[in-house]
N, C-alpha and C positions, 0 to 999 in steps of 0.2 A: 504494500500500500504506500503511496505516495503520501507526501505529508498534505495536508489542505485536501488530501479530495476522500469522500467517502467510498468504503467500501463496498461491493456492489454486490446487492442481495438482500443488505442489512436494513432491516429497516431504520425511518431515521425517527428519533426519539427526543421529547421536551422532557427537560427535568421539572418535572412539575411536585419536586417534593415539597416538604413543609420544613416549617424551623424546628421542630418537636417532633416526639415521638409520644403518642396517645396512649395510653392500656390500661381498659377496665381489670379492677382487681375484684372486683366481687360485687355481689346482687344480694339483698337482702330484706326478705318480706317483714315489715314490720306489721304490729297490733293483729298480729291472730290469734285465736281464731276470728272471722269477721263474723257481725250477727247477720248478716244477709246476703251473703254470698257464700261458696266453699271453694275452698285452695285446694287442686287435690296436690299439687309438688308445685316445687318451684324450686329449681336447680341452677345453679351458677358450676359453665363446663370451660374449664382453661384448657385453652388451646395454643399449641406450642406455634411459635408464627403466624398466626391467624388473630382476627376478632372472638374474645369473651364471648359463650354462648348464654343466652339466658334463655330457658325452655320451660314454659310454666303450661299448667292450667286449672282456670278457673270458671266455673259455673254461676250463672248468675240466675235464678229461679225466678224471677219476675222482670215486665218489661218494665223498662225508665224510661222518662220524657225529661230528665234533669240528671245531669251527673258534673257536679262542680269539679274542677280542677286545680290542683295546686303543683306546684314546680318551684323548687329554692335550688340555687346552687349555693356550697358553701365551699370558702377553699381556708386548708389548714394553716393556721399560724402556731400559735400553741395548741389552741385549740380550735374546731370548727367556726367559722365566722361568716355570715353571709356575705356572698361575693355576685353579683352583676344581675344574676337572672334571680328576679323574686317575682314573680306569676301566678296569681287568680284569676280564673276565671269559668265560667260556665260552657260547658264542650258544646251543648245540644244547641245552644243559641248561636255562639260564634260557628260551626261547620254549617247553621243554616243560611245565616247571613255573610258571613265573612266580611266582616270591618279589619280595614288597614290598622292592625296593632303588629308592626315592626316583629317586636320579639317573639309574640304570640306566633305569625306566622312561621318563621323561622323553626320554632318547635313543631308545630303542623308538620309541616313540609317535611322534616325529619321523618316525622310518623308516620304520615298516609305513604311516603315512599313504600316503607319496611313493612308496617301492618294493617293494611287497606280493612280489615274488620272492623277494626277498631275505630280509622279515623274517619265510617261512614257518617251518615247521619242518623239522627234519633227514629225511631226507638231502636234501644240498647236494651239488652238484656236476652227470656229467656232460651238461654243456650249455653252451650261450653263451648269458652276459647279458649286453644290451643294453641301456644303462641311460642316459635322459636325467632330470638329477635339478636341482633347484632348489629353495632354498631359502628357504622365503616369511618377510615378517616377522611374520606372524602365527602362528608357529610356535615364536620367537625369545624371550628373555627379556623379564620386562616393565621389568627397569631392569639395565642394566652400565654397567660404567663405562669412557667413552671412552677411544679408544687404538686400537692395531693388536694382530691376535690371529694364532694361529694353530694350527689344532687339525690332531694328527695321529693318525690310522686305521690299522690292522696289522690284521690278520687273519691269523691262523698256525695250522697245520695240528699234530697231533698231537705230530710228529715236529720239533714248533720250525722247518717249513720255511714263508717268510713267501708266503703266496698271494696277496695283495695289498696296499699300502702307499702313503699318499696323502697330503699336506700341504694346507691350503686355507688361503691368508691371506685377512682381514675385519678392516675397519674399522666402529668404532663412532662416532660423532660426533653430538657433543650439537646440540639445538636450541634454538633461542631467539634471546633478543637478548643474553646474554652468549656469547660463545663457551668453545668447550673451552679447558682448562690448555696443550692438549698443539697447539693452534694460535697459541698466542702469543708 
């Protein structure tokens, strides 16, 4: 091969990485048992090179026309601390209407890609989803900043009774040849 001209066959290729390396470390159902729904597993599957798998399911025995939503991200200092994403809001009215809410959408969009059951419209409920979910980094911010995170999920019924609830800790870690603050 000559210097300056590509090789012939190859395809040719954008580096389109990121500054970080992404990886959920674990999924964690919180306040169960729930009174109105049933968990039957929910399993966190590490995977060597690949996306965290999270492979749940859960039966929901009656239909809803309301299922509030809650979303916090928090990222560690000493201890958990809210960081950027703090998110309420009611799923059945915004996937009916869709009002410009920035963040909101952004989360959407994440969802309805990976679990189109879920981010249908109302009514919700009864039935069992069975849900293996991953998430890609191509999906992911284009820059945060290194550290340990951990964003937690509620889903609450009308009546303020919590239908499902989830914790998922993730690491971000810089690349390069200096390393992160938070590895030194």
């Amino acid at each position: 091969m000559e210097s300056g001209k590509p090789t012939a066959g190859l395809p040719q290729r954008r580096n389109e990485s990121k500054q970080y390396t992404f990886k959920i470390l674990k999924y964690i159902s919180k306040e169960t048992p729930y009174k109105r729904t049933h968990l039957h597993y929910f399993k966190t599957i590490l995977r060597r090179n690949q996306p965290t798998l999270l492979n749940m399911s859960l039966t929901i025995p009656e239909v809803l026309n309301y299922v509030w939503v809650r979303i916090k991200l928090h990222y560690k200092f000493n201890t958990f601390q809210p960081f950027l994403i703090d998110m309420e809001q009611e799923a059945c009215e915004y996937i009916r209407n869709r009002p410009i809410i920035p963040q909101t959408d952004y989360i959407y969009e994440t969802f309805v890609k990976r679990l189109p059951a879920i981010a249908g419209p109302c009514p919700h409920g009864n039935r069992t989803y069975d849900i293996v979910w991953w998430l890609e980094e191509r999906y992911t911010p284009r820059s945060i900043p290194a550290g340990e995170y951990r964003l937690d999920m509620k889903f609450v019924a009308i009546d303020n009774v919590t239908l499902f609830a989830s914790e998922t800790y993730f690491t971000a870690r810089r690349n390069g040849i200096l390393r992160s603050m938070i590895e030194w």
